[in-house]
N, C-alpha and C positions, 0 to 999 in steps of 0.2 A: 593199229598202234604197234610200235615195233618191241620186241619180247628177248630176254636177253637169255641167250642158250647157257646149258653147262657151261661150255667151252669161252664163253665170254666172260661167265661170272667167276670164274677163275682166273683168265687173267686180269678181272680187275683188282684180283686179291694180289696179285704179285706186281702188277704194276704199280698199287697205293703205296702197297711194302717200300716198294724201290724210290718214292715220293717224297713220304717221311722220313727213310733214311737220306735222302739228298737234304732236305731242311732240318731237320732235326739235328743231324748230326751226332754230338755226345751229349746233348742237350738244349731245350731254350732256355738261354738263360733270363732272359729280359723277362720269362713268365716266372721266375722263383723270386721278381719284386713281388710276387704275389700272394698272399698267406694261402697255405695248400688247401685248408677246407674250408677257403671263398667257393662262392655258389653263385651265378649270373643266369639271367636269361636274356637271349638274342632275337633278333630278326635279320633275316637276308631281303633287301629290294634291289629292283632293279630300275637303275637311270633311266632307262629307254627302252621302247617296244625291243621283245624279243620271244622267240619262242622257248621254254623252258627244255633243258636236257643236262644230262649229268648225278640225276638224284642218286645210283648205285656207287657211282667213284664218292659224292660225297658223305653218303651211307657208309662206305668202307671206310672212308678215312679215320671215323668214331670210332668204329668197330672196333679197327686196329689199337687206334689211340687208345680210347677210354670209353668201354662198353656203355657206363650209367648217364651217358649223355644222351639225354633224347633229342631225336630230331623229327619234327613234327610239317607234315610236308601240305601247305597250302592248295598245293597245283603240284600236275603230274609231271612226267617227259610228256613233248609234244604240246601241251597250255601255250595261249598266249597273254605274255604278260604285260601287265599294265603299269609304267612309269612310278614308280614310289611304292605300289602298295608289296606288301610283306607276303612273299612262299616260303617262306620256311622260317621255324622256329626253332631254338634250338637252346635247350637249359640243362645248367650241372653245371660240374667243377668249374671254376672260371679259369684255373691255368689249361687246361686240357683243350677248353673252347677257343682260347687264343690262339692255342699253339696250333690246333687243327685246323684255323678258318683260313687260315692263304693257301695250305695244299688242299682242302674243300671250294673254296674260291676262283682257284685254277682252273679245277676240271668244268664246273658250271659255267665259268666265263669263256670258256673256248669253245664245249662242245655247244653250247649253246647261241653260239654268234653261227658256227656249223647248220646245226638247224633253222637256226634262222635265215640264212642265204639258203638252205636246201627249199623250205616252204616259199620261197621268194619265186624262185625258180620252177617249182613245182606250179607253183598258180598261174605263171606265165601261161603255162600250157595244160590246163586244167579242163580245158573244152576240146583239146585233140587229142586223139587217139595215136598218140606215143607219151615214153617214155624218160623222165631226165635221168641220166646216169653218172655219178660218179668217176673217178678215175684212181692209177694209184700214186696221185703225186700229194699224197699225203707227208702228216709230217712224221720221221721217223720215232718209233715204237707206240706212235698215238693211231695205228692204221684201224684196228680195232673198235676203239673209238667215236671215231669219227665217221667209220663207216655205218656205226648205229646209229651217230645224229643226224645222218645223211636220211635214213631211214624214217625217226623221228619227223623229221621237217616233210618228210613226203614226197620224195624223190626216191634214186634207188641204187642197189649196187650195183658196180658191173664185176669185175672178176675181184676177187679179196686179194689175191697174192696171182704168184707166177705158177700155180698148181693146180690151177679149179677149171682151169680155162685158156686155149690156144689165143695170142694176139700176132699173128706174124704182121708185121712191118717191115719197113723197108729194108733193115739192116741185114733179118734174118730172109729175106727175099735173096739180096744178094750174096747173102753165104749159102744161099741152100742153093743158088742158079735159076731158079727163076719160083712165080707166084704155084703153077703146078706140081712142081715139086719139094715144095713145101711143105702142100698141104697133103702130099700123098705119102710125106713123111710123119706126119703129125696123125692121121690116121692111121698109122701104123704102130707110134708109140703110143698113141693112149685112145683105143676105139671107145668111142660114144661120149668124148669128150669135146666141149663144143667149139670148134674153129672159125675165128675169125680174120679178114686178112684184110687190112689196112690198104687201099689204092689211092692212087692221086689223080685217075683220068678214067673216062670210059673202054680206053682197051684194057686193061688192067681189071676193071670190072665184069668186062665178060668173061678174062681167064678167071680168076676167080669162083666166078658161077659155073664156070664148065668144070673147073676141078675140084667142085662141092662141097664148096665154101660154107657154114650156116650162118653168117652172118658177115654182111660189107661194111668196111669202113669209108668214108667218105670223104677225105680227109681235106679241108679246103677247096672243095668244088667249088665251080659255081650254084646258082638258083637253077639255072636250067638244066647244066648235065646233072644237079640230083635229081630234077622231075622227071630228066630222059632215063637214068639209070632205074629210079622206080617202078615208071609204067611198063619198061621194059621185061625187067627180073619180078616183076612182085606177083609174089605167092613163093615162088622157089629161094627165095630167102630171105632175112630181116636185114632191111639200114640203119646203119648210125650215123651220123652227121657228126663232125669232129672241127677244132680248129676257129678261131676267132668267135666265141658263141657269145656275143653282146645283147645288152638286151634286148635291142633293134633287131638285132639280127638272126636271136632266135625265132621269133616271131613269123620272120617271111620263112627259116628254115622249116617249120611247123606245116607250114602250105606246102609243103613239095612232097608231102607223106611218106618220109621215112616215120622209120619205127622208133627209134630211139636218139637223143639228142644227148653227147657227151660234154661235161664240163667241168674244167681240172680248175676253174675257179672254187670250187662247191670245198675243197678240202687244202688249196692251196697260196690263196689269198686269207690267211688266217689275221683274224683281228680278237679281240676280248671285248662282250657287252660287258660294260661298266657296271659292275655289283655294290655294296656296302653292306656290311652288318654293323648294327647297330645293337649295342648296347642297353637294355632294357631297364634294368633293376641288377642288384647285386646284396649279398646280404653275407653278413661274417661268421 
Protein backbone atom coordinates (compact mmCIF):
# COMPACT_ATOMS: atom_id res chain seq x y z
CA UNK A 1 0.00 0.00 0.00
CA UNK A 2 1.40 3.28 -1.03
CA UNK A 3 2.39 5.68 2.25
CA UNK A 4 2.41 9.34 1.84
CA UNK A 5 5.81 10.95 2.96
CA UNK A 6 6.49 14.31 4.75
CA UNK A 7 7.25 15.84 1.59
CA UNK A 8 3.87 14.88 -0.12
CA UNK A 9 1.83 15.62 2.82
CA UNK A 10 2.82 19.16 2.57
CA UNK A 11 2.31 19.67 -0.77
CA UNK A 12 -0.99 18.48 -0.39
CA UNK A 13 -1.44 21.21 2.06
CA UNK A 14 -0.39 23.90 -0.35
CA UNK A 15 -1.80 22.48 -3.30
CA UNK A 16 -5.61 22.37 -1.51
CA UNK A 17 -4.70 26.06 -0.39
CA UNK A 18 -4.21 27.05 -3.95
CA UNK A 19 -7.70 24.91 -4.95
CA UNK A 20 -9.99 26.62 -2.77
CA UNK A 21 -8.58 29.84 -3.35
CA UNK A 22 -9.27 29.19 -7.30
CA UNK A 23 -13.15 28.26 -6.38
CA UNK A 24 -13.80 30.08 -3.54
CA UNK A 25 -12.69 33.14 -4.56
CA UNK A 26 -14.18 36.05 -2.14
CA UNK A 27 -16.73 33.76 -1.34
CA UNK A 28 -19.65 31.08 -2.18
CA UNK A 29 -22.19 32.86 -2.63
CA UNK A 30 -24.89 30.40 -3.67
CA UNK A 31 -23.87 28.64 -0.15
CA UNK A 32 -25.14 31.86 2.00
CA UNK A 33 -28.90 30.77 0.48
CA UNK A 34 -28.06 28.70 3.34
CA UNK A 35 -28.83 29.47 7.09
CA UNK A 36 -25.28 29.24 8.69
CA UNK A 37 -26.07 26.85 11.56
CA UNK A 38 -27.84 24.23 8.99
CA UNK A 39 -26.13 20.88 9.74
CA UNK A 40 -26.38 17.99 6.90
CA UNK A 41 -25.11 14.66 6.52
CA UNK A 42 -23.56 13.20 3.20
CA UNK A 43 -22.59 10.26 1.21
CA UNK A 44 -19.88 9.99 -1.64
CA UNK A 45 -20.71 6.94 -4.39
CA UNK A 46 -19.33 6.02 -7.11
CA UNK A 47 -21.24 5.22 -10.78
CA UNK A 48 -18.80 2.79 -11.77
CA UNK A 49 -16.09 0.31 -10.85
CA UNK A 50 -13.05 2.02 -9.86
CA UNK A 51 -10.25 1.80 -7.50
CA UNK A 52 -10.46 4.38 -4.68
CA UNK A 53 -7.59 7.11 -4.27
CA UNK A 54 -7.53 10.74 -3.22
CA UNK A 55 -8.77 10.40 0.59
CA UNK A 56 -5.65 12.92 1.94
CA UNK A 57 -6.51 15.96 -0.81
CA UNK A 58 -9.97 15.24 0.34
CA UNK A 59 -9.06 15.27 4.05
CA UNK A 60 -7.31 18.57 3.48
CA UNK A 61 -9.93 20.14 1.85
CA UNK A 62 -12.11 20.15 5.33
CA UNK A 63 -9.28 20.74 7.15
CA UNK A 64 -8.62 23.83 5.57
CA UNK A 65 -12.39 24.69 5.02
CA UNK A 66 -13.99 23.90 8.25
CA UNK A 67 -12.32 21.59 10.72
CA UNK A 68 -15.92 20.31 12.61
CA UNK A 69 -16.63 18.47 9.41
CA UNK A 70 -16.28 14.89 9.83
CA UNK A 71 -15.33 12.63 7.19
CA UNK A 72 -15.77 9.20 7.76
CA UNK A 73 -14.02 6.96 5.32
CA UNK A 74 -15.88 3.51 4.09
CA UNK A 75 -12.74 2.12 1.97
CA UNK A 76 -9.20 3.03 1.91
CA UNK A 77 -6.62 4.44 -1.21
CA UNK A 78 -6.29 1.42 -3.26
CA UNK A 79 -10.23 -0.44 -2.29
CA UNK A 80 -12.15 -1.45 -5.20
CA UNK A 81 -15.28 0.15 -5.38
CA UNK A 82 -18.63 -1.04 -6.07
CA UNK A 83 -21.12 0.97 -8.37
CA UNK A 84 -23.61 2.87 -5.84
CA UNK A 85 -22.59 1.90 -2.69
CA UNK A 86 -21.24 4.81 -0.23
CA UNK A 87 -17.10 5.46 0.83
CA UNK A 88 -17.36 8.07 2.53
CA UNK A 89 -19.54 9.97 4.82
CA UNK A 90 -19.38 13.11 5.64
CA UNK A 91 -21.52 15.45 8.29
CA UNK A 92 -21.54 19.17 9.76
CA UNK A 93 -22.25 22.56 8.64
CA UNK A 94 -24.14 22.36 5.50
CA UNK A 95 -22.63 25.48 3.83
CA UNK A 96 -18.98 24.30 4.50
CA UNK A 97 -19.97 20.70 2.85
CA UNK A 98 -21.18 22.34 -0.18
CA UNK A 99 -18.74 24.58 -0.67
CA UNK A 100 -15.98 21.86 -0.06
CA UNK A 101 -17.54 18.95 -2.20
CA UNK A 102 -16.49 19.96 -6.03
CA UNK A 103 -12.73 20.79 -4.96
CA UNK A 104 -13.02 17.22 -2.61
CA UNK A 105 -14.69 15.78 -5.69
CA UNK A 106 -11.98 16.72 -7.94
CA UNK A 107 -9.13 15.35 -6.48
CA UNK A 108 -11.10 11.73 -5.93
CA UNK A 109 -12.46 11.67 -9.46
CA UNK A 110 -9.04 12.16 -11.16
CA UNK A 111 -6.72 10.41 -8.95
CA UNK A 112 -8.66 7.71 -8.79
CA UNK A 113 -9.58 7.09 -12.64
CA UNK A 114 -5.32 7.27 -12.31
CA UNK A 115 -5.37 4.35 -10.17
CA UNK A 116 -7.73 2.66 -11.67
CA UNK A 117 -6.03 2.47 -15.27
CA UNK A 118 -2.61 1.97 -12.96
CA UNK A 119 -4.30 -1.48 -11.53
CA UNK A 120 -5.65 -2.26 -15.09
CA UNK A 121 -2.35 -2.21 -16.22
CA UNK A 122 -0.67 -3.65 -13.40
CA UNK A 123 -2.77 -6.98 -13.66
CA UNK A 124 -2.03 -7.23 -17.37
CA UNK A 125 1.21 -8.33 -16.21
CA UNK A 126 0.80 -9.56 -12.76
CA UNK A 127 2.35 -13.22 -13.65
CA UNK A 128 5.72 -11.62 -15.27
CA UNK A 129 8.38 -10.75 -13.82
CA UNK A 130 8.66 -6.91 -14.66
CA UNK A 131 7.53 -3.82 -14.01
CA UNK A 132 4.62 -1.16 -15.28
CA UNK A 133 6.21 2.21 -15.07
CA UNK A 134 4.85 5.43 -15.26
CA UNK A 135 6.16 8.47 -17.00
CA UNK A 136 6.46 12.30 -16.72
CA UNK A 137 3.70 13.37 -19.12
CA UNK A 138 1.58 14.18 -16.38
CA UNK A 139 -0.58 16.83 -15.76
CA UNK A 140 1.09 20.06 -14.81
CA UNK A 141 1.29 20.62 -10.85
CA UNK A 142 -0.83 17.40 -10.18
CA UNK A 143 2.79 15.41 -10.88
CA UNK A 144 2.75 14.49 -7.13
CA UNK A 145 -0.32 13.19 -7.22
CA UNK A 146 -0.69 11.21 -9.63
CA UNK A 147 2.36 9.54 -9.23
CA UNK A 148 0.91 8.35 -5.76
CA UNK A 149 -2.19 6.93 -7.63
CA UNK A 150 0.11 5.35 -9.92
CA UNK A 151 1.44 3.68 -6.98
CA UNK A 152 -2.03 3.08 -5.22
CA UNK A 153 -3.29 1.14 -8.41
CA UNK A 154 -0.16 -0.93 -8.40
CA UNK A 155 2.05 0.02 -10.90
CA UNK A 156 5.27 2.09 -10.28
CA UNK A 157 7.26 5.26 -10.69
CA UNK A 158 9.85 5.84 -12.94
CA UNK A 159 11.95 8.98 -12.31
CA UNK A 160 9.52 12.03 -10.31
CA UNK A 161 11.14 14.98 -12.15
CA UNK A 162 14.33 15.76 -14.05
CA UNK A 163 16.65 15.26 -10.78
CA UNK A 164 16.26 11.85 -9.36
CA UNK A 165 17.43 10.23 -12.39
CA UNK A 166 19.44 10.35 -15.95
CA UNK A 167 17.03 9.90 -19.27
CA UNK A 168 19.34 10.82 -22.30
CA UNK A 169 17.36 10.60 -25.42
CA UNK A 170 17.71 11.37 -28.67
CA UNK A 171 17.81 15.01 -28.42
CA UNK A 172 20.41 15.12 -25.71
CA UNK A 173 22.41 12.21 -27.81
CA UNK A 174 22.78 14.61 -30.41
CA UNK A 175 23.80 17.79 -28.40
CA UNK A 176 26.22 15.74 -26.28
CA UNK A 177 27.78 14.01 -29.94
CA UNK A 178 27.03 10.80 -29.49
CA UNK A 179 25.20 7.91 -26.92
CA UNK A 180 29.16 7.45 -25.13
CA UNK A 181 29.48 10.65 -24.49
CA UNK A 182 26.71 11.23 -22.77
CA UNK A 183 26.80 8.96 -20.64
CA UNK A 184 30.34 9.65 -19.59
CA UNK A 185 29.16 13.03 -19.01
CA UNK A 186 26.41 12.14 -16.85
CA UNK A 187 28.68 10.10 -14.64
CA UNK A 188 30.68 12.80 -14.16
CA UNK A 189 27.85 15.28 -13.11
CA UNK A 190 26.09 13.32 -10.68
CA UNK A 191 28.15 9.77 -9.69
CA UNK A 192 25.75 7.00 -8.48
CA UNK A 193 22.97 8.48 -10.15
CA UNK A 194 21.18 6.04 -12.20
CA UNK A 195 21.43 6.51 -16.25
CA UNK A 196 19.33 5.53 -18.66
CA UNK A 197 19.60 6.01 -22.49
CA UNK A 198 16.83 5.80 -24.70
CA UNK A 199 17.97 3.72 -28.32
CA UNK A 200 15.89 3.08 -31.34
CA UNK A 201 18.05 -0.05 -32.80
CA UNK A 202 20.52 -2.61 -31.80
CA UNK A 203 23.58 -0.76 -32.56
CA UNK A 204 22.77 1.99 -30.33
CA UNK A 205 22.01 -0.72 -27.78
CA UNK A 206 25.32 -2.09 -27.68
CA UNK A 207 27.01 1.53 -27.45
CA UNK A 208 24.94 2.10 -24.73
CA UNK A 209 26.06 -1.18 -22.79
CA UNK A 210 29.61 -0.54 -23.57
CA UNK A 211 29.40 2.90 -22.06
CA UNK A 212 27.66 1.69 -18.85
CA UNK A 213 24.43 2.42 -19.21
CA UNK A 214 22.06 1.09 -16.03
CA UNK A 215 19.35 0.89 -17.68
CA UNK A 216 18.05 0.58 -21.86
CA UNK A 217 15.40 2.18 -23.32
CA UNK A 218 13.76 0.47 -26.07
CA UNK A 219 12.10 2.75 -27.73
CA UNK A 220 9.61 1.25 -30.56
CA UNK A 221 11.53 -1.95 -31.29
CA UNK A 222 10.35 -4.68 -32.64
CA UNK A 223 9.28 -8.28 -30.79
CA UNK A 224 12.35 -9.73 -31.89
CA UNK A 225 15.23 -7.08 -31.66
CA UNK A 226 13.92 -6.82 -27.86
CA UNK A 227 14.35 -10.55 -27.42
CA UNK A 228 17.70 -10.18 -29.34
CA UNK A 229 18.80 -7.19 -27.21
CA UNK A 230 17.80 -9.06 -23.96
CA UNK A 231 19.44 -12.49 -24.29
CA UNK A 232 22.25 -10.64 -25.40
CA UNK A 233 22.90 -7.85 -22.50
CA UNK A 234 20.85 -9.48 -19.77
CA UNK A 235 22.42 -9.38 -16.41
CA UNK A 236 24.60 -6.25 -17.30
CA UNK A 237 21.67 -4.20 -17.40
CA UNK A 238 17.79 -3.61 -17.00
CA UNK A 239 14.97 -3.05 -20.23
CA UNK A 240 12.37 -0.90 -20.57
CA UNK A 241 10.10 -1.19 -23.50
CA UNK A 242 8.57 2.16 -24.47
CA UNK A 243 6.26 3.37 -27.31
CA UNK A 244 2.89 2.18 -28.53
CA UNK A 245 2.01 -0.07 -25.18
CA UNK A 246 -1.80 -1.26 -26.15
CA UNK A 247 -3.11 -3.74 -24.49
CA UNK A 248 -2.36 -6.20 -27.09
CA UNK A 249 0.61 -5.17 -27.24
CA UNK A 250 1.82 -5.22 -23.81
CA UNK A 251 1.19 -8.58 -23.48
CA UNK A 252 3.47 -10.06 -26.42
CA UNK A 253 6.09 -7.04 -25.05
CA UNK A 254 5.86 -9.07 -21.47
CA UNK A 255 7.47 -12.32 -23.47
CA UNK A 256 10.51 -10.83 -24.60
CA UNK A 257 11.76 -10.24 -20.79
CA UNK A 258 12.59 -6.99 -20.49
CA UNK A 259 12.47 -5.60 -17.09
CA UNK A 260 10.13 -2.82 -17.23
CA UNK A 261 7.31 -1.80 -19.40
CA UNK A 262 6.59 2.29 -19.78
CA UNK A 263 3.33 3.85 -20.23
CA UNK A 264 2.47 7.61 -20.55
CA UNK A 265 -1.04 6.52 -20.90
CA UNK A 266 -1.14 5.70 -16.95
CA UNK A 267 -1.04 9.74 -16.11
CA UNK A 268 -1.82 11.19 -19.54
CA UNK A 269 -4.98 9.95 -20.98
CA UNK A 270 -6.84 11.70 -17.93
CA UNK A 271 -10.58 11.08 -17.60
CA UNK A 272 -12.92 11.52 -14.11
CA UNK A 273 -14.74 8.28 -12.57
CA UNK A 274 -18.17 9.84 -12.16
CA UNK A 275 -18.87 10.51 -8.22
CA UNK A 276 -22.10 12.02 -6.51
CA UNK A 277 -22.76 13.07 -3.10
CA UNK A 278 -25.74 12.79 -1.98
CA UNK A 279 -27.54 14.51 0.53
CA UNK A 280 -28.65 12.52 3.50
CA UNK A 281 -30.82 14.50 6.13
CA UNK A 282 -30.50 18.03 7.14
CA UNK A 283 -31.66 19.63 10.31
CA UNK A 284 -32.11 23.74 11.26
Amino acid sequence: MATLSDSLQEHIAKHVQTSLEEDIGSGDITAKLIPSDNTLSAVVIAREPAVLCGSAWANEVFSQLDPSVTLEWLAKDGDQLTPNEPFLKLSGNARSILTGERTALNYIQMLSYTATVSRHYANMVKHEALTILDTRKTIPSFRLAQKYAITVGGAANHRVGLYDAFLIKENHIMAAGSISAAVKQAQSIAPGKTIEVETENLTEVEEAVSAGADIIMLDNFSLDDMRLAVQKYQGRVKFEASGNMTDAHIKDVASTGVDFISVGALTKHVQAIDLSLRVMKESL
